[in-house]
N, C-alpha and C positions, 0 to 999 in steps of 0.2 A: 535771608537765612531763616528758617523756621525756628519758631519757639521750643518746638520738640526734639530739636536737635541741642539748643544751647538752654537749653533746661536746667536750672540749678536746683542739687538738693537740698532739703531743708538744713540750716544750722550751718551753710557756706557761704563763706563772704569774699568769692572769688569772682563774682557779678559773670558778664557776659562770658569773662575769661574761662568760664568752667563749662564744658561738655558733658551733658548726663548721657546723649545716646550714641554710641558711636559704634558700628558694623561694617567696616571697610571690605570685608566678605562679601557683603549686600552688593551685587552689581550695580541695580539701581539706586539704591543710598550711595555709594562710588562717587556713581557719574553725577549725579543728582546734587549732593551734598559733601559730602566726603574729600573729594580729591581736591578740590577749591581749599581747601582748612588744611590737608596734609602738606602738600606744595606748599603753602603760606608758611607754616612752620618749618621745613624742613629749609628754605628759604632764609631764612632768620637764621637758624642753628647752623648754616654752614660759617658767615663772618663770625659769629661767636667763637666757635672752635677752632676757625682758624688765628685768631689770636691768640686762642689759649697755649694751642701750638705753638707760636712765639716764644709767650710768655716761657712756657716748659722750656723750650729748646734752647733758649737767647745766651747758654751759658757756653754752648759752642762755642760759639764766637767770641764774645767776651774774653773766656780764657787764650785765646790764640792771642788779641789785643793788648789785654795785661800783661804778655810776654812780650809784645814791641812794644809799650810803654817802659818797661824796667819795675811792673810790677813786684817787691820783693819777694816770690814764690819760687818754690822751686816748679818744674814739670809734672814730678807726682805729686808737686799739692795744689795744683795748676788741673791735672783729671781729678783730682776728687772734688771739686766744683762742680765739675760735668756729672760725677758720676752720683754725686748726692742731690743731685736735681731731677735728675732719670730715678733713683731709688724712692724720692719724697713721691713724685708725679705718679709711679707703679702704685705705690703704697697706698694714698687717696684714691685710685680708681677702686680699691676694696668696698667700703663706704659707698663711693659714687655709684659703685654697680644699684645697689638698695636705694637709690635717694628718688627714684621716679614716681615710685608706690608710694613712700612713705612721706614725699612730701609733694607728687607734682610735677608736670615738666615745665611750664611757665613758671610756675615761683623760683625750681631748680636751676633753671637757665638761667636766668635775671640775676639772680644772686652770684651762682659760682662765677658769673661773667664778669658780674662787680668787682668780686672779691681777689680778681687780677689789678689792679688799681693798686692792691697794698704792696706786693712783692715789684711791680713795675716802679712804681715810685721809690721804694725804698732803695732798690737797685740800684736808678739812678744819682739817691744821696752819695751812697758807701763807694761808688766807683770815683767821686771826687776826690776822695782820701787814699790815694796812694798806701800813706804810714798806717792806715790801720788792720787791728790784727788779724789774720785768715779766717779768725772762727768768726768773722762778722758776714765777710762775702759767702762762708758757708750757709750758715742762718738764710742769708738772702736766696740764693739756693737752692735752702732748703723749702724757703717760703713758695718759690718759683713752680714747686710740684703742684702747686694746684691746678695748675693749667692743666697737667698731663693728668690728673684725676677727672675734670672734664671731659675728658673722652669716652668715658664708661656714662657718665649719666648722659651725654648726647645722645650717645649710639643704643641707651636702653629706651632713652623717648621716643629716637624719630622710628623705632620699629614697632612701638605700637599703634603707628598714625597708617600705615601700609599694609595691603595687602600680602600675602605669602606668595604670588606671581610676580611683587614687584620688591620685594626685600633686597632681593641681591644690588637692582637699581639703584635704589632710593639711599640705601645705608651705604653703596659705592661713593653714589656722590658724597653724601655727607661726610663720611672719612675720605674719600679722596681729595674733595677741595680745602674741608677743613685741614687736611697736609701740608695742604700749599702753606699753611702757618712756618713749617720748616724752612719751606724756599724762601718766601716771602721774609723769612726774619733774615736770612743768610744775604739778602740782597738788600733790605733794606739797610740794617743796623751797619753794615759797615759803610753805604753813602750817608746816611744820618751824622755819623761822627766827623765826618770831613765840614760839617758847619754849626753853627750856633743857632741852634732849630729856633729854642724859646728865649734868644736876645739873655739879660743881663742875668734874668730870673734861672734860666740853664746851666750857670757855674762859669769857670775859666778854662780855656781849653789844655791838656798836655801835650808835650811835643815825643812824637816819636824817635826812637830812639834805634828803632829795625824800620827793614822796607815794612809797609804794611800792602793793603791792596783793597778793591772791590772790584765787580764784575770788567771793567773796562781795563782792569790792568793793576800793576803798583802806584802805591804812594809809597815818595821816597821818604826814609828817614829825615828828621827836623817836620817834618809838617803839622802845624797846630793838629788838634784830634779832641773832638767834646766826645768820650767814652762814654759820660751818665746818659748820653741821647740813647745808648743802647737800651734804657729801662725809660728813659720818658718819652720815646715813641712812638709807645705803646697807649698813651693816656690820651692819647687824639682821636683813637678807635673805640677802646672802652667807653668812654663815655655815652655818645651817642648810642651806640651798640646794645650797653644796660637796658636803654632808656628804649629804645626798637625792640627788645625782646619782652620788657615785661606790659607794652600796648600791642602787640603783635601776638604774641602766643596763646597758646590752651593750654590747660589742665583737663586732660580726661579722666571723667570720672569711673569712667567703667576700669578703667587700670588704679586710680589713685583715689579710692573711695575716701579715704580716712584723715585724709591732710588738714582738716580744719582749718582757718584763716590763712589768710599769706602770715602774719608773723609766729602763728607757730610750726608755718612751715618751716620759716626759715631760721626756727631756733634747733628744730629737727636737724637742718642740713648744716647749722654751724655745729651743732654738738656731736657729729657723727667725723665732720671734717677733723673737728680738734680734736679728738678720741684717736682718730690715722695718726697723729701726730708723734703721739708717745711713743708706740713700738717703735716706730722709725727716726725717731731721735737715740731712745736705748740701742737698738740694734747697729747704727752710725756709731755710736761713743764708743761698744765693745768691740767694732769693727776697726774704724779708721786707726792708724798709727798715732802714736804719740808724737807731737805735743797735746791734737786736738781730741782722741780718744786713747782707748788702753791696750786695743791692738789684740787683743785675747780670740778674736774669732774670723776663719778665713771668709770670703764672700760665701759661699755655697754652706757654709752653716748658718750664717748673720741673715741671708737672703728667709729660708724657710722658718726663722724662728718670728722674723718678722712679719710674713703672713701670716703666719699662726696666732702671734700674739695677738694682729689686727683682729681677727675673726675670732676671737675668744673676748675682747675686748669690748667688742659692737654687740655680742651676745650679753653682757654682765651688765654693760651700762643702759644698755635700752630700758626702756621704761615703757609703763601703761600699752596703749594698741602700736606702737614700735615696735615693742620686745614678741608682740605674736607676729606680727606682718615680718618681722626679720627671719621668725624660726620658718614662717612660711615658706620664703625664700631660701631660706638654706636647704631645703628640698636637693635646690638641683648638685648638690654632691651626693647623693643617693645615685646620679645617674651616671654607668658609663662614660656616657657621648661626653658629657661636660668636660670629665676629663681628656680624652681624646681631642678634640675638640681644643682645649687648650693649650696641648703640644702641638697640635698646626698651625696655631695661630700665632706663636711664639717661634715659628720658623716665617710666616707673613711679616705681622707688622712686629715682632719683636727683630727682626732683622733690621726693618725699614727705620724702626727709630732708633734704635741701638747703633747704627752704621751712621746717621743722621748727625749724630751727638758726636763720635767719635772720629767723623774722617775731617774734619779742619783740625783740629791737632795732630792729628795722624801726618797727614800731607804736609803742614810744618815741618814735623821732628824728621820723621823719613827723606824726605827730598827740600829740606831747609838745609840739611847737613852734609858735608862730605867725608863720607865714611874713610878714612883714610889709615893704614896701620903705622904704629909708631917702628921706632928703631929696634924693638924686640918682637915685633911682626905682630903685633898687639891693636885692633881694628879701635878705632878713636873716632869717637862720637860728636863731637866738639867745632871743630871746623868750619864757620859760615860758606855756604854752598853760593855764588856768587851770581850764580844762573839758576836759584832755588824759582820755580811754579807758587805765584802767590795763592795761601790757603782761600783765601775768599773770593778770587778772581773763577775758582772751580768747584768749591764744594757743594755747590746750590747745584747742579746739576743732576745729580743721582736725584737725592731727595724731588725733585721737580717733576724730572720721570716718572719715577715710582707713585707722584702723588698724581700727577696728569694720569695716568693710566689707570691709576684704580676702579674709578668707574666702571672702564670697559672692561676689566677682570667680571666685574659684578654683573655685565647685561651680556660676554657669552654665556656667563656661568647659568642664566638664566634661561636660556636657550640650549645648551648640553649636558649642564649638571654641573655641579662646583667641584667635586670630590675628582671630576676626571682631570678638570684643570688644574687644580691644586698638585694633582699626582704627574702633570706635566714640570709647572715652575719648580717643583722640587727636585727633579732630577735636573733642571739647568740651576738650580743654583746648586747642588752638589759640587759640579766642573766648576760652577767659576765661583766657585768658595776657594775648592782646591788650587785653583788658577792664580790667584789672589794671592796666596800665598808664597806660591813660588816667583812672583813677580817681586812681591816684598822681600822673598830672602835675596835676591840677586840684586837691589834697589839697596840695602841696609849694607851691604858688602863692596860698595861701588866710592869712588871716590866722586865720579859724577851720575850720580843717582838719577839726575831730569831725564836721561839718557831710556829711561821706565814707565814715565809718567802717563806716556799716552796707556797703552797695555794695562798698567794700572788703572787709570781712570773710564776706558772702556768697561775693562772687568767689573769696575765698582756701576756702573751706568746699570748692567745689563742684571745684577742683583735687587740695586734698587728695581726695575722695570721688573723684574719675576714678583720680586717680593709684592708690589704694587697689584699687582693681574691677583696675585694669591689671594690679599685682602678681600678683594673681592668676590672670591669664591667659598671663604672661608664664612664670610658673612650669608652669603646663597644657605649655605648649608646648614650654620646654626637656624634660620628662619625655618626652615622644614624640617628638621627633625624634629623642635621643639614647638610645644603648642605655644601661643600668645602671651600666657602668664608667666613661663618659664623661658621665652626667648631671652626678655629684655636682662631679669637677671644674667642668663648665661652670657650672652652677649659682653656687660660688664663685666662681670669674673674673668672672661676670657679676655681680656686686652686687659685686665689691672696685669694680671701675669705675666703677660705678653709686655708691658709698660716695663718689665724690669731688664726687657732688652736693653733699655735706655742708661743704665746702671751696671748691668754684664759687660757690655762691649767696649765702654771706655776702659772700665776694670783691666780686661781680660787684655786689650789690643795695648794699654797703657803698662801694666806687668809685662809682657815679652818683650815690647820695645824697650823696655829699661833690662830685661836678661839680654838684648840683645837677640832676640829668635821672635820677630813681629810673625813671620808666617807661621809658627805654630796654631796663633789664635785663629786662623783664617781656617787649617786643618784641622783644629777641634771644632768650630763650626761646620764645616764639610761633613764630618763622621756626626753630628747632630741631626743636620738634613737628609743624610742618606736610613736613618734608624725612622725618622718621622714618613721618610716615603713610605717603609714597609708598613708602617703604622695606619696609615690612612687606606693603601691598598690592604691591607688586614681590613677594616672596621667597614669600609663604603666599595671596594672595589670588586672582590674578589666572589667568585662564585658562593654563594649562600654567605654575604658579608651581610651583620645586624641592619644597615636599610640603604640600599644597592642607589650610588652615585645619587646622593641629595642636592 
């Protein structure tokens, strides 16, 4: 490997780990130098991320768990676990969009990768205590969003390591495997808890108290179940993982001139993370209901006051060469595309994770139950459904889809253009948003609901698989319209946004199943998707559209 390529500048103490020259443009530098180092890194950053993904998601599952435990929660305080882990995880990709520049993709990586270690563990104490109070498992949670904030400073690194012929590629794999974190948690954590992973030092196990399930089927009620294995898991990966990323990766410096040593990178990347923290703790307290907050603000006000705050936030506290490399960066709201741009990608992966988070409870409460009407013809909710579809024997399958397939969203998009695919998987998840829907209202109204399941579960496959192909093109297309310095930002802005899919859709799917009208939510998604098609064939499609299928 040449000197001139791992060249360090003066007054950095990032040794071999820092890149001064880097032209992935250069054909010959590419093939020569280049592509060896991109691969490596992008290599690394996929288990990363897909842990993180775990880590973000793991509250799926759990809360379905703490329901056949006799955790004492109700069901809407049972989705606001889900759904303040999706809001914490959206919230931190604000921050994480900025953290490549300003502190690095090696030190960034290594650190944020770490600092899943605190919420994995801690998760695993607090699921030993049955008795304790809900704002604890919130907290954990909440702690849990840093995973999903990872996804923004991933996906802003590995596009500066690649070519603009190979973006769509490169940033498919890496969000597409990194996904597998979804599957992977949904299949793991629930055969994890059927044993005593780490012997005496793991806890005592609970007995179930519902059927519960994994891939292969039910476990019947009475069966031992170590719950805390859900967050210590997770500490068998991390570990080694940190330790491969911060001997493994680069810092480019042509992207991250300014980072100065690894520690005050990584004072950069803690004070930006714990700055995310505030709005989205305020914005939770004046949201969620009382006991735990004041109940004063519905999701769609709480949601944009808390971006707002973040970004007003990261403006005010920056300091020294920060506070100019941030105003830098805030550039790309000057543009357009960004915005646009963000509403597509909030119909991709704001689907893909939103639905992710939300269908193992969903599949519980819908087809656990048998909808039955009382003596005043009054439909009753209540009922154990005795041929109920265990939630975790099926909910890994969408998410798996959608994450398998990403890539190849990404390599035809590379071959015909992004904006034409994109404007394909939007009109089929249109239909089978609306499909969804009407599967659910006839499913919710049923005395034997399983009787749905398949139809159901099909529809849900065939969203995640569109949503999946989207990502991929979604990605194609911020790499080319934007130059190099303003990808990796947009990049991040656009999936922090897209990240509060993960926070909407438990919300949204969690509120109508308790009015009892679950297919509404599937319908207000439908008229979502059908406004964003016009949207994209407005901006990329249409004759004299501002820069024609990118």
């Amino acid at each position: 490997m040449s000197t001139r390529t791992i060249a360090v500048p003066p007054g950095t103490a990032g040794g071999r780990a820092d890149i001064a020259d880097w032209r992935p443009e250069d054909e010959q530098f590419w093939e020569s130098t280049g592509r060896h180092i991109a691969w490596r890194n992008l290599w690394l950053s996929v288990p990363a991320l897909l842990c993180a993904f775990a880590v973000w998601g793991m509250w799926g599952i759990i809360t379905v768990q703490m329901n056949n435990l006799g955790f004492p929660f109700t069901q809407a305080e049972l989705f606001t676990l889900t759904a303040i882990a999706g809001l914490a995880g959206a919230t931190m990709r604000i921050p994480a969009a900025f953290l490549i520049r300003l502190a690095g993709g090696r030190n960034t990586i290594f650190l944020t990768t770490a600092m899943l270690l605190a919420p994995a563990i801690g998760t695993g104490i607090a699921l030993q205590h049955k008795e304790w109070p809900l704002w604890v498992f919130q907290l954990m949670a909440l702690w849990s969003g840093v995973g999903g904030g990872n996804f923004a400073s991933s996906m802003s690194n590995i596009s500066t390591f690649f070519p603009k012929r190979l973006q769509g590629t490169a940033l498919g794999l890496n969000a597409g495997i990194g996904n597998f974190g979804v599957t992977t948690m949904q299949i793991v954590i629930p055969l994890v808890m059927t044993v005593g992973l780490l012997g005496s030092i793991g806890g005592e196990p609970m007995t179930l108290l519902k059927d519960s399930g994994w891939i292969m089927g039910k476990i019947t009620a009475g069966t031992p179940t170590w719950i805390q294995n859900a967050g210590f898991a997770w500490v068998l990966s991390l570990v080694p993982l940190s330790i491969l990323c911060w001997f493994g990766m680069n810092n480019l410096r042509t992207v991250s001139p300014d980072t100065g040593g690894p520690v005050q990178a990584f004072l950069k990347i803690t004070w930006l993370y714990t700055l995310s923290f505030a709005p989205a703790i305020a914005g939770l307290y004046l949201y969620l209901p009382a006991p735990t907050g004041l109940g004063l603000l519905n999701m769609w006000v709480a949601m944009p006051l808390i971006i707002v705050a973040t970004l007003f936030t990261m403006k005010l506290a920056a300091f020294g060469t920060m506070k100019e490399n941030i105003a830098k960066q805030f550039e790309i709201f000057r543009d357009r595309h960004t915005w646009s741009m963000t509403a597509l990608y909030i119909v991709t992966f704001g689907s893909f994770i939103g639905f992710s988070m939300a269908l193992p409870l969903s599949i519980a409460v819908i087809f656990g139950i048998s909808h039955v009407p009382d003596a005043a013809g009054v439909l009753q909710h209540t009922l154990k459904n005795p041929n109920a579809p265990s939630a975790f024997t099926y909910a890994w399958i969408g998410p798996f889809v959608g994450a398998l397939i990403r890539p190849v969203g990404g390599w035809i998009s590379d071959k015909v253009g992004g904006s034409i695919v994109t404007q394909a998987i939007s009109a089929v998840m249109v239909v089978a948003s609306a499909a969804v829907g009407y599967v659910m209202l006839l499913a919710y109204g049923s005395p034997q609901p399983e009787q749905y399941f398949l139809p159901f579960m099909l529809l849900f496959v065939l969203l995640f698989a569109a949503s999946g192909i989207g990502n991929g093109s979604t990605f194609r297309t911020i790499g080319v319209i934007f130059d190099r310095a303003k990808a990796g930002p947009v990049l991040g802005w656009t999936s922090a946004i897209a990240g509060y899919g993960a926070f909407i859709a438990p919300v949204v799917i969690g509120a109508q199943i308790k009015a009892g009208t679950p297919q509404h939510a599937m319908y207000g998604f439908a008229v979502f998707y059908a406004l964003c098609l016009v949207l994209n064939w407005w901006f990329y499609l249409r004759r004299g559209a501002y820069v024609k299928n990118p």
